[in-house]
C-alpha positions as CSV (number, residue, x, y, z in Angstrom):
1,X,106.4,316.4,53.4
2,X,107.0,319.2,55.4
3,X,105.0,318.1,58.5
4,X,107.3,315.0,58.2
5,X,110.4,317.3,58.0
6,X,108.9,319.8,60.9
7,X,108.0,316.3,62.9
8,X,112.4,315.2,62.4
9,X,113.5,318.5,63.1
10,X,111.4,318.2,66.6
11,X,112.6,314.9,67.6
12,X,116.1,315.9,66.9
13,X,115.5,318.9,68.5
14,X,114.1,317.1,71.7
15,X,117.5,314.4,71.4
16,X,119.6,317.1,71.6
17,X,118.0,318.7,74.4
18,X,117.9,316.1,76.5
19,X,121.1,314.0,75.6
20,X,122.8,315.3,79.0
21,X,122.2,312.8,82.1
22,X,119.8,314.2,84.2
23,X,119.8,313.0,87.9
24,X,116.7,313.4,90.0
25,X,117.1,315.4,93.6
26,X,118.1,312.8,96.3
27,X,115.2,313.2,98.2
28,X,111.4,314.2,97.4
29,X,109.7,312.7,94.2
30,X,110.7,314.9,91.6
31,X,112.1,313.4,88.8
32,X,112.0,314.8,84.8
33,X,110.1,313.1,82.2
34,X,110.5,312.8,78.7
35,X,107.4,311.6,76.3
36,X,107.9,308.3,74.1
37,X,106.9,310.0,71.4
38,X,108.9,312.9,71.5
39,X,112.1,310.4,71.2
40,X,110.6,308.8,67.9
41,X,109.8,305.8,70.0
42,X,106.7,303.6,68.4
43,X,103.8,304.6,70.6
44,X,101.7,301.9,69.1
45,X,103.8,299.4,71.0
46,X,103.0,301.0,74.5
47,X,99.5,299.2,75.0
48,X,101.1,295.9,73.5
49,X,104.3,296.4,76.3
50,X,101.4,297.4,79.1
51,X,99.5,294.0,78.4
52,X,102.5,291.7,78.0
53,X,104.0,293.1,81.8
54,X,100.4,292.9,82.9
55,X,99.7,289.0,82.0
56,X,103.5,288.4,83.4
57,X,102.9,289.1,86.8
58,X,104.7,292.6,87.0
59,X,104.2,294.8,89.7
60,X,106.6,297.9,88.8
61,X,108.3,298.7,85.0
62,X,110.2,302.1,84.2
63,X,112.3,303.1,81.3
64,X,114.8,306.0,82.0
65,X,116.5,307.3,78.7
66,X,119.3,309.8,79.1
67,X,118.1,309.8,83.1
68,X,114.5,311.2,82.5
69,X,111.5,308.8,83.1
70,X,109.6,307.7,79.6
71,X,107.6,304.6,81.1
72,X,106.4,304.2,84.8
73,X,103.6,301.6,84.9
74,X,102.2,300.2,88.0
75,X,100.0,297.5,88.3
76,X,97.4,295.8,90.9
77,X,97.9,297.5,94.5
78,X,101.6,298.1,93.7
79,X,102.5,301.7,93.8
80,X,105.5,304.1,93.6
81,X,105.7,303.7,97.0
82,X,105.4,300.3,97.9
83,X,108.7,298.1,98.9
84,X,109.7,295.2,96.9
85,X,112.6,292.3,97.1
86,X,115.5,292.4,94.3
87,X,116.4,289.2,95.0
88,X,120.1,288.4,93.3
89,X,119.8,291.6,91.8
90,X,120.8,292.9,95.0
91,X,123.7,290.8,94.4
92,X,124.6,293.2,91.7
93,X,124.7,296.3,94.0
94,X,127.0,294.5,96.7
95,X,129.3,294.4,93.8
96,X,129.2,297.6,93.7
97,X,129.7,298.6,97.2
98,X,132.7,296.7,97.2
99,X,134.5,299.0,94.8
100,X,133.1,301.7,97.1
101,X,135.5,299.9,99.9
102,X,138.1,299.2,98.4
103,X,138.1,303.0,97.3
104,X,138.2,304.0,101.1
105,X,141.3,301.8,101.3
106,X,139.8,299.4,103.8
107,X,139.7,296.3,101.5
108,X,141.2,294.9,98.7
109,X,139.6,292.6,96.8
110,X,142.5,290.4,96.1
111,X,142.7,289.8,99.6
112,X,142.7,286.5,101.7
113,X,138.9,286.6,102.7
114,X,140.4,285.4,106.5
115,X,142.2,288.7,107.0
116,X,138.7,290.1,107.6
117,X,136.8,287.2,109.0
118,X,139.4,285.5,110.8
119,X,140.6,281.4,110.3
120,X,138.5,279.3,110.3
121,X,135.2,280.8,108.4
122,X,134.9,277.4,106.7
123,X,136.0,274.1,107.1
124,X,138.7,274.1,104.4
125,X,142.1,273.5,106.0
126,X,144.0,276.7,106.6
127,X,146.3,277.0,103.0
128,X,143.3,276.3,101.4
129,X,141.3,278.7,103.2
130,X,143.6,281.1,102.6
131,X,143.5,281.1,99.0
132,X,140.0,282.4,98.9
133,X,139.8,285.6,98.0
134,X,137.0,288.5,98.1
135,X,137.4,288.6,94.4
136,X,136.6,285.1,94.2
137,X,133.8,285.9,96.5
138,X,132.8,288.4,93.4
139,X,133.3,286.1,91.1
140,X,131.8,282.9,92.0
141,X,135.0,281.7,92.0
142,X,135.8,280.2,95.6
143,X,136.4,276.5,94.7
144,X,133.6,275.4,97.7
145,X,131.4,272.4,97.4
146,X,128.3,273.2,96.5
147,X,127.0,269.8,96.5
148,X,125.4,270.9,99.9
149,X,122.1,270.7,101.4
150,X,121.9,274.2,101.6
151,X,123.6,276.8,99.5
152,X,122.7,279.8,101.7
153,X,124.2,278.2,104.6
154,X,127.1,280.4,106.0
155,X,128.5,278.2,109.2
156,X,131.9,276.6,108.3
157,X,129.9,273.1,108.7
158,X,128.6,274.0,105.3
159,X,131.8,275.4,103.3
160,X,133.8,272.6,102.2
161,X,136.6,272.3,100.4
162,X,135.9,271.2,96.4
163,X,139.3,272.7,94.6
164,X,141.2,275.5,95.2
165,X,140.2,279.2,95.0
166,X,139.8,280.1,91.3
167,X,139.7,277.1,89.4
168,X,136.0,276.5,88.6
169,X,132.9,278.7,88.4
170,X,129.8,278.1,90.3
171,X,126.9,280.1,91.1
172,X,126.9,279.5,95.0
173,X,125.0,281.9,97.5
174,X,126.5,281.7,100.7
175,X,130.1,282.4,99.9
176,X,128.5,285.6,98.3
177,X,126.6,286.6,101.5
178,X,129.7,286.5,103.2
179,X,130.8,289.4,100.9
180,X,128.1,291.4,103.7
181,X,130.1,290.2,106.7
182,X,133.4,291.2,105.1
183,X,132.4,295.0,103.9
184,X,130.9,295.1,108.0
185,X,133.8,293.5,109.5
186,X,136.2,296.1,107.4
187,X,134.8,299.1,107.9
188,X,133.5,298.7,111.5
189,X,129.9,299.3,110.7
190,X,126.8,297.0,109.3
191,X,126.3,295.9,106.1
192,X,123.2,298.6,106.1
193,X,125.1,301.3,107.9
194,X,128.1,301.2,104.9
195,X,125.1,300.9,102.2
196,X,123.3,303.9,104.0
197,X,126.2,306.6,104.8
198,X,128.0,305.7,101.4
199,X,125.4,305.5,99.1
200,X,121.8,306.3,99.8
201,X,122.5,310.0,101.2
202,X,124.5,310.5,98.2
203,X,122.1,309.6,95.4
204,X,118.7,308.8,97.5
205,X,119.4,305.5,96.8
206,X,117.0,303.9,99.9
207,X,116.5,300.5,101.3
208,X,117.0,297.9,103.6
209,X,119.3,294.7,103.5
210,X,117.1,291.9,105.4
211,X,119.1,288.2,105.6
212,X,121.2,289.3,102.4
213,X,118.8,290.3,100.3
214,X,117.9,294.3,99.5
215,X,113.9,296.0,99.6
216,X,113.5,299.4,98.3
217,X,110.9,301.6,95.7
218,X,110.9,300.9,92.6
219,X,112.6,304.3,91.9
220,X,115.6,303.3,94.1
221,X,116.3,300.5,91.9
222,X,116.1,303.3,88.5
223,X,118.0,304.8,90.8
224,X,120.8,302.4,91.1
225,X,120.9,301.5,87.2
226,X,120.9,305.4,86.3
227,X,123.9,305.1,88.5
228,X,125.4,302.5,86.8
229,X,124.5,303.9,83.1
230,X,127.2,306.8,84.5
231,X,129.6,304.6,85.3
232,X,129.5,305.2,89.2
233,X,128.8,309.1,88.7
234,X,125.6,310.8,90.2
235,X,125.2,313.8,88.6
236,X,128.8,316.1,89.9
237,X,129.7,313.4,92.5
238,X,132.0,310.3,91.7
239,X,130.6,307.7,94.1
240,X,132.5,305.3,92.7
241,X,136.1,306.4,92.3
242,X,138.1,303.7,90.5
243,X,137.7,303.4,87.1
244,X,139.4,300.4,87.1
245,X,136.9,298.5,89.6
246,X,134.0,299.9,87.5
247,X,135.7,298.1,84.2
248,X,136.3,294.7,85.8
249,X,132.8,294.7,87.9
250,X,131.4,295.0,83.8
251,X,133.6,293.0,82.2
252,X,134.0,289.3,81.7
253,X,135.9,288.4,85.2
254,X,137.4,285.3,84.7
255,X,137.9,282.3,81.8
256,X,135.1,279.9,83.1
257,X,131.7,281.6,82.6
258,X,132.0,284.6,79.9
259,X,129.1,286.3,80.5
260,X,129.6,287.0,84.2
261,X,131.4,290.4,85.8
262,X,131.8,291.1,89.6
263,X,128.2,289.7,90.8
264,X,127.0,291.5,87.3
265,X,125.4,289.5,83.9
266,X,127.1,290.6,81.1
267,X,125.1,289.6,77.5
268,X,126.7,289.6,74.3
269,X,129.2,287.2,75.1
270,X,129.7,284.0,73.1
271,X,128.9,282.1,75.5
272,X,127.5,282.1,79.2
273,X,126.9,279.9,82.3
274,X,123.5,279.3,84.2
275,X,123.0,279.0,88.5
276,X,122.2,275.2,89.4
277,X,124.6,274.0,86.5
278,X,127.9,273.2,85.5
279,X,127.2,273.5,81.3
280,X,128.2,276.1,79.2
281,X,125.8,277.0,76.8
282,X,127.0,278.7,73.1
283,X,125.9,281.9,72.4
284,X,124.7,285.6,74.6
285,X,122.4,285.1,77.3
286,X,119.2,287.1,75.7
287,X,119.9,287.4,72.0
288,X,117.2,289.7,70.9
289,X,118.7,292.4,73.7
290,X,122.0,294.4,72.9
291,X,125.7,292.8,73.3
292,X,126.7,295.3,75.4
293,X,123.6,295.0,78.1
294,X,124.4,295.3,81.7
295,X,121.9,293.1,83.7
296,X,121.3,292.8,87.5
297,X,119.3,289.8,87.4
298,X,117.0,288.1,90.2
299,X,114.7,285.4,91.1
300,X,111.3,286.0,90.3
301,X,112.0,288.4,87.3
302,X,113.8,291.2,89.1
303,X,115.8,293.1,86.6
304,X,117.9,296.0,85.9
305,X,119.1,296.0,82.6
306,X,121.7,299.2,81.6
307,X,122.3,300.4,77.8
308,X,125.3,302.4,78.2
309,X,125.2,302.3,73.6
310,X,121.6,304.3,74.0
311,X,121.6,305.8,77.7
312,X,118.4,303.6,79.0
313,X,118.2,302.1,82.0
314,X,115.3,299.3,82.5
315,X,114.2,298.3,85.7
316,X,110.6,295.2,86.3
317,X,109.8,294.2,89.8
318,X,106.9,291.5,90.5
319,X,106.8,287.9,90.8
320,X,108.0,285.4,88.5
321,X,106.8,285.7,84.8
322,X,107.3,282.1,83.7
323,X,108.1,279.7,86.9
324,X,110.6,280.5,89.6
325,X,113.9,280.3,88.0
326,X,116.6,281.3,90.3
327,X,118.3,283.4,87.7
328,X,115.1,283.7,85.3
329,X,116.4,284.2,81.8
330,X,113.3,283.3,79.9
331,X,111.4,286.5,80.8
332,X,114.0,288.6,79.1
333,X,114.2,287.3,75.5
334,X,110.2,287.7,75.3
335,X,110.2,291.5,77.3
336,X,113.4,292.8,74.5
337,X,111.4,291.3,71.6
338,X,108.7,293.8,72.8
339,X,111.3,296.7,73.6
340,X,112.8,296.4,70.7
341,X,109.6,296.9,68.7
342,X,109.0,299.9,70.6
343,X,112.3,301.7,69.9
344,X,112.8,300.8,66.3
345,X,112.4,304.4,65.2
346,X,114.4,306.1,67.9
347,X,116.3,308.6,65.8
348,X,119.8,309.1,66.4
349,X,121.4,312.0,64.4
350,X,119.4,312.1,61.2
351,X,119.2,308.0,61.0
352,X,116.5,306.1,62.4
353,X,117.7,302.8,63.6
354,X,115.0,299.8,62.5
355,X,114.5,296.2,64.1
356,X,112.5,293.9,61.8
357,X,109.9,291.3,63.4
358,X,110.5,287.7,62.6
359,X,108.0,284.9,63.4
360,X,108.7,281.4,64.1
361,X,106.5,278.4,63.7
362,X,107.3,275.1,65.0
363,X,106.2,271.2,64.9
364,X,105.2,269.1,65.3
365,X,105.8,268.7,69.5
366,X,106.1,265.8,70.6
367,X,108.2,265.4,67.4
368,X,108.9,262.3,65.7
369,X,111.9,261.6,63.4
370,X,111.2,265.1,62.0
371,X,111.0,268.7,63.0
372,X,109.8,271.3,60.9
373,X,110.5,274.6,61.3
374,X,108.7,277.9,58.9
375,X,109.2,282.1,58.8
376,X,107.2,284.8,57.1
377,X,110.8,286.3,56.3
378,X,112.6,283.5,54.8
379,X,115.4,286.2,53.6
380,X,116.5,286.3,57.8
381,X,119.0,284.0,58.0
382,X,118.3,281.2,61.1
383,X,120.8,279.4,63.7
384,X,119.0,276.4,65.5
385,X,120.0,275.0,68.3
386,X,119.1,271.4,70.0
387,X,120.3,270.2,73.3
388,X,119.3,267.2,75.6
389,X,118.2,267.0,78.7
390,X,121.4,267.0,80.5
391,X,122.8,270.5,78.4
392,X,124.5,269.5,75.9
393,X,124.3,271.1,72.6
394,X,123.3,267.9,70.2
395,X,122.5,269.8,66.9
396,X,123.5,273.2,65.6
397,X,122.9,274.3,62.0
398,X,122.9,278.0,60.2
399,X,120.4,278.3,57.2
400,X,121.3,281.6,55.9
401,X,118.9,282.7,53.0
402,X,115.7,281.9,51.1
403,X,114.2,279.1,52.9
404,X,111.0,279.5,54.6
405,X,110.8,276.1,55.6
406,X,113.2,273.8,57.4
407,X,113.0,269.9,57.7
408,X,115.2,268.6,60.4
409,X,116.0,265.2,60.6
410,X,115.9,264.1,64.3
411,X,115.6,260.3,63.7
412,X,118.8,259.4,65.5
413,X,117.8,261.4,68.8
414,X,116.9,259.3,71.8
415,X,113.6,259.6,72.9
416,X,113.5,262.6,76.1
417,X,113.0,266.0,76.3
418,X,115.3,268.6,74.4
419,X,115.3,272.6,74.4
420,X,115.2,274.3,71.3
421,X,116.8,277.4,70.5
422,X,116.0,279.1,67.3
423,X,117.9,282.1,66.9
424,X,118.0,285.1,64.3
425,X,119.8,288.8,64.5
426,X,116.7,289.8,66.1
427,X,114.8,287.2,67.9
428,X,115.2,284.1,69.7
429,X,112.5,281.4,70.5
430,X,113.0,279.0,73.2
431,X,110.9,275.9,74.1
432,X,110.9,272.4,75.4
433,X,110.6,269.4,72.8
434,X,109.7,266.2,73.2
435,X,111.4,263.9,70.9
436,X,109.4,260.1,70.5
437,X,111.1,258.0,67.6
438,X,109.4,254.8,68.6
């Protein structure tokens, strides 16, 4: 008993200590550590976290907590110093360096994106035009066609009219990379000149912008959630003034797709919107995570995620862990089942918080006018979800207590593939079914 007390009053100890953000120098490698263990983080977990990020093609993982480094694995020929793509996670940081001009006072982001790149920047008429706004731009929000050959294509051949500015949400590239050419045309200098002289001296943030998309260390990208965590604060200097920007950049931005910010995923939402689609799917992007998870997400599994509830900041580079979604989603669901396991005991004040496993089983697949569904804790209640192949939600049902095994009948489903979501307060399973009535 009283190693167990003399073990609490060392990890509370340590919490305390280190409960201030630390911010590493700008330049040089130095950067504080603090141990798993030390936190009352479940150490037995590492090897499992190591092996899943391993078999899921990952070249870079670190966890920061309160700023200090508790996880930095590298794997293959990847090391500390090698440069990798963030894909539309870089999308993310633009976001963010448009609050950074619009602080200077040479933007604002409810203007007329023409102001800065003249008339005619697409082939929308000129009222029409007009009504496109940089915070549409932010938003996803510019009313152009996307029913286009090519959705990074900039040249006003390519950026047709569809509705006006702000009535539909759409997750369309090009009118995003033209965020770049409005920050260069604004300010007078490059996109990688502003990004270098506004940001990367200040907080060693380092990189380069090549055709829209940004390459730094994987510590740059730690880097850039830390910054975030601090809500545009590096250590004594407020990089990002406006307090304001910062709240609508993480907040939902407008009434179309509730999980999305200014060029930011937002989980916790009730419900969310996907690249390449039009659906709305019901409930938060990754349930198992926490509601009020920042994410910076890319193609290929590139991910920031920021926990401004618990001060961590998680950051994977690599190549994709399940396909090549544009926006992967799948990855994260699996990679915050295994977080979670490993901060279940993370003491906070003399509490320890605790996040129960729950395991699914599923079948038969292909199904045939029934779908069974079991749990080794039938006392977690369960929310299952069916929808066809186009996105539509075809089935929902809540079984709340004291049934280890469901029997759905799925007789009157047309033959096709479905996804099925299974969800719980603590877990989520997602997987293609085939349904075959005949």
């Amino acid at each position: 008993m009283k190693k167990n007390a003399l073990l609490l009053m060392f990890i509370l100890f340590v919490n305390v200590l280190f409960a201030q953000l630390y911010f590493p120098p700008t330049t040089g490698n130095t950067w504080e550590t603090v141990s798993a263990q030390s936190l009352g983080w479940n150490t037995q977990r590492l090897d499992s976290l190591h092996k899943l990020l391993e078999q899921k093609n990952t070249k870079a993982f670190i966890v920061l907590k309160n700023g200090r480094i508790v996880i930095e694995h590298y794997f293959g020929s990847f090391t500390q110093d090698s440069a990798w793509y963030w894909a539309s996670a870089g999308k993310s940081l633009a976001g963010f360096l448009t609050g950074m001009a619009q602080d200077q006072g040479i933007l604002d982001i409810n203007d007329s994106v023409s102001k800065y790149l003249g008339a005619g920047w697409s082939s929308c008429n000129g009222d029409k035009e007009g009504l496109i706004t940089i915070k549409n731009q932010l938003t996803m929000t510019t009313g152009l066609d996307y029913q286009v050959p090519d959705l990074d294509c900039t040249d006003p051949s390519c950026l047709k009219y569809k509705a006006d500015a702000g009535s539909f949400w759409y997750y369309y590239n090009a009118p995003y990379h033209l965020v770049h050419d409005v920050i260069a045309a604004a300010s007078n200098k490059t996109f990688q000149q502003f990004t270098t002289q506004n940001l990367s001296v200040k907080t060693g943030i380092n990189g380069l912008w090549i055709d829209h998309v940004f390459y730094s260390k994987p510590r740059a990208m730690a880097r850039f959630g830390l910054l975030m965590l601090n809500k545009g604060v590096w250590g004594a200097d407020t990089v990002l003034k406006s307090k304001a920007y910062y709240n609508q950049m993480t907040n939902t931005s407008q009434p179309y797709n509730q999980a999305y910010g200014y060029l930011w995923w937002l989980n916790g939402k009730s419900s969310y919107k996907l690249p390449a689609s039009t659906l709305t799917f019901q409930g938060k992007i990754c349930p198992p995570a926490p509601d009020g998870l920042l994410m910076a997400l890319g193609k290929n599994d590139q991910k920031i995620y920021v926990w401004p509830e618990r001060n961590i900041v998680v950051i994977r580079m690599g190549d994709a862990a399940n396909g090549g979604e544009l926006v992967p989603i799948t990855f994260d669901t699996t990679l915050w089942n295994e977080l979670n396991k490993l901060m279940a005991v993370e003491y906070t004040g003399i509490n320890s918080v605790a996040i129960a496993e729950n395991e699914i089983n599923i079948w038969p697949n292909p199904a045939q006018k029934e779908l069974n569904l079991t749990t080794d804790n039938p006392h977690q209640p369960l929310t299952v979800y069916l929808y066809n192949n186009n996105g539509q939600l075809v089935f929902e049902e809540n079984y709340k207590c004291q049934i280890p095994h469901v029997k759905i009948n799925i007789s009157h489903f047309k033959n096709g593939m479905y996804t099925l979501r299974v969800t719980s307060s603590h877990k989520t399973m997602v997987k293609k079914l085939a349904i075959n009535n005949h």
